[in-house]
C-alpha positions, 0 to 999 in steps of 0.5 A: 827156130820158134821153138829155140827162141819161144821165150824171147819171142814171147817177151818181144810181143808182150813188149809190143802189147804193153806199148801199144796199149800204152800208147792208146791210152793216150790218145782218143782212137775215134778222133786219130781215126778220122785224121787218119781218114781225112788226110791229104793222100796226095801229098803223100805220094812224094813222101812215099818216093823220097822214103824209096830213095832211102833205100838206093842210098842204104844200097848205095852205102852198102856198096861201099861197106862191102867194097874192102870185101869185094868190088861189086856193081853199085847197085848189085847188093840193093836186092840182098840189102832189101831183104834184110829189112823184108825179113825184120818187118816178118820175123822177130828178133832181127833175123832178117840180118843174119839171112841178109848175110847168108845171101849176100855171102852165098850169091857174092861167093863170100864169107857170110861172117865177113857180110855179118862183120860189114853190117855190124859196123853199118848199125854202128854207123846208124847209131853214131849219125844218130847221136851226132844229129841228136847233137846238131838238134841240141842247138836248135831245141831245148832238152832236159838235162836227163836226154842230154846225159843219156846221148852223152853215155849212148856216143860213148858206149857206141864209139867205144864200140867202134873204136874196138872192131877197129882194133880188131880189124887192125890187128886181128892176130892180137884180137885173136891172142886176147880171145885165147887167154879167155877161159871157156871150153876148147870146142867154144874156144875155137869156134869163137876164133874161126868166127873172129878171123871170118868177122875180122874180114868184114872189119877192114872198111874201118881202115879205109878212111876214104871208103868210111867216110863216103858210107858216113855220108851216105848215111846222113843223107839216109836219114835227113831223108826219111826226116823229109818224109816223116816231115811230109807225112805230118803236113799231109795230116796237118801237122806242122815240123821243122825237118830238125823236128822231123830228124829228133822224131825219126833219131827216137823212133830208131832208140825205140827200135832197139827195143825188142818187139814183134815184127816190124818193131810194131808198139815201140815204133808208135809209142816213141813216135807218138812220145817224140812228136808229143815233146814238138807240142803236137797234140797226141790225137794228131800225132798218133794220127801221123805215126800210123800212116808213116809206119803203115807207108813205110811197111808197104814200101819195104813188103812191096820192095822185098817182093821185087827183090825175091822175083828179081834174085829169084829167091824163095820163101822156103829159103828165106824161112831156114832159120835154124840152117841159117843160125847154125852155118858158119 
């Protein structure tokens, strides 16, 4: 697998190199280092819990994304759901989601294009709550034109994603027509058609308004979530935001994730962190300072949780680390 995708795991660390160091330079590392010394830790052992409550509700919601796919127990897909995130947090280029779906698909006894189809649509799903609470901000606090712009192209390109997968999931046979008509060699050709069909499987809570609209709410409460631990992670550092600030900072740390960095989105989630606060008028220093300890906790919670989910499932680090197998099976 590394050496398959040397060149882009490459690029993904020179990205982080260039951010971290960008975002160094903006700030006096000795003075962000002794706010991150004297910060409040005891405030923010209730950020920490709250930040796990994110996660049983990504559990949660993903019981209901999986629910047209098969009806499983509410917190059965939790372990499966955390070793996703485990695995992004160790290995590049998003991995972590395609052994999510190779889990999921193997310990539910279910198609794993089908799994992949369900957690396609939840990054939709992030994205769409993303800029909807980027417009609910909007009213709040003032943005130059250029980000208001930028929201406007980023709901419309993601909606009309969505509104894709959702013709495909409602008429799968003409989906499959179109892909036909595509000029590509006949061995391409079929494979692309056998995945459809298995992705088409994941598509169906699309056509479930009543399911999607319990997943949407779930992810609203996700991130106003990790806005409050953000928000308390601030404090402890003696930074004072708004859970609205705390939402605008957390929507641009998620854009930045989008990025492709090393592990664990590791220059991208600093840069934008620091850019996002700095915009709120915190000092760059502080910030820093705030974005460090957020991203070191929230990296803890995640190892911590994934080593639990490995024990629980038992699960090990041999089979986690299969990329290739898990690239190439169907």
């Amino acid at each position: 697998m590394f050496k398959k995708h040397f060149v882009k795991i490459l690029i993904g660390c020179l990205f982080s190199a260039v951010l971290i160091f960008l975002t160094l330079r903006q700030v006096n590392f000795k003075e962000s280092f002794e706010l991150i010394k004297n910060a409040n830790y005891f405030i923010l052992l209730p950020g920490v819990l709250i930040y796990v409550l994110t996660y049983i509700l990504r559990g949660i919601r993903y019981y209901f994304m999986l629910l047209p796919v098969k009806k499983t127990r509410l917190f059965q897909n939790f372990p499966y759901t955390i070793l996703g995130f485990f695995m992004n947090n160790i290995i590049p280029l998003r991995i972590g989601e395609l052994i999510r779906a190779k889990v999921t698909g193997e310990r539910l006894q279910i198609s794993r294009s089908s799994v992949f189809g369900t957690i396609v649509i939840e990054r939709l799903m992030d994205v769409i709550i993303f800029v909807l609470l980027f417009f609910v901000i909007m009213a709040v606090l003032p943005f130059p034109d250029f980000i208001k712009n930028s929201f406007y192209i980023s709901g419309i390109v993601f909606g009309a994603a969505l509104f894709i997968l959702f013709l495909i999931s409602k008429n799968k046979i003409k989906a499959s027509a179109v892909m036909s008509k595509i000029p590509m060699p006949a061995k391409i050709k079929n494979l692309a058609l056998e995945l459809l069909n298995k992705f088409a499987g994941g598509l169906i809570i699309l056509r479930k308004p009543g399911i999607f609209s319990a997943a949407v709410l779930v992810s609203i409460l996700i991130w106003v979530s990790e806005s409050l631990f953000l928000v308390i992670t601030a404090y402890a550092c003696g930074i004072s935001i708004s859970v609205i600030g705390g939402i605008f900072v957390v929507i641009i740390i998620g854009i930045g994730a989008i990025i492709p960095t090393a592990p664990g989105y590791i220059g991208a989630f600093e840069f934008m962190g620091v850019t996002a606060l700095s915009a709120l008028s915190v000092d760059k220093d502080a910030a820093f300072a705030c974005i460090a300890i957020y991203h070191f906790l929230q990296l803890m919670t995640i190892f911590t949780l994934g080593i639990f989910s490995i024990l629980k499932e038992k699960i090990s680090f041999v089979d986690l680390f299969k990329f290739s197998k898990i690239e190439e099976e169907r």
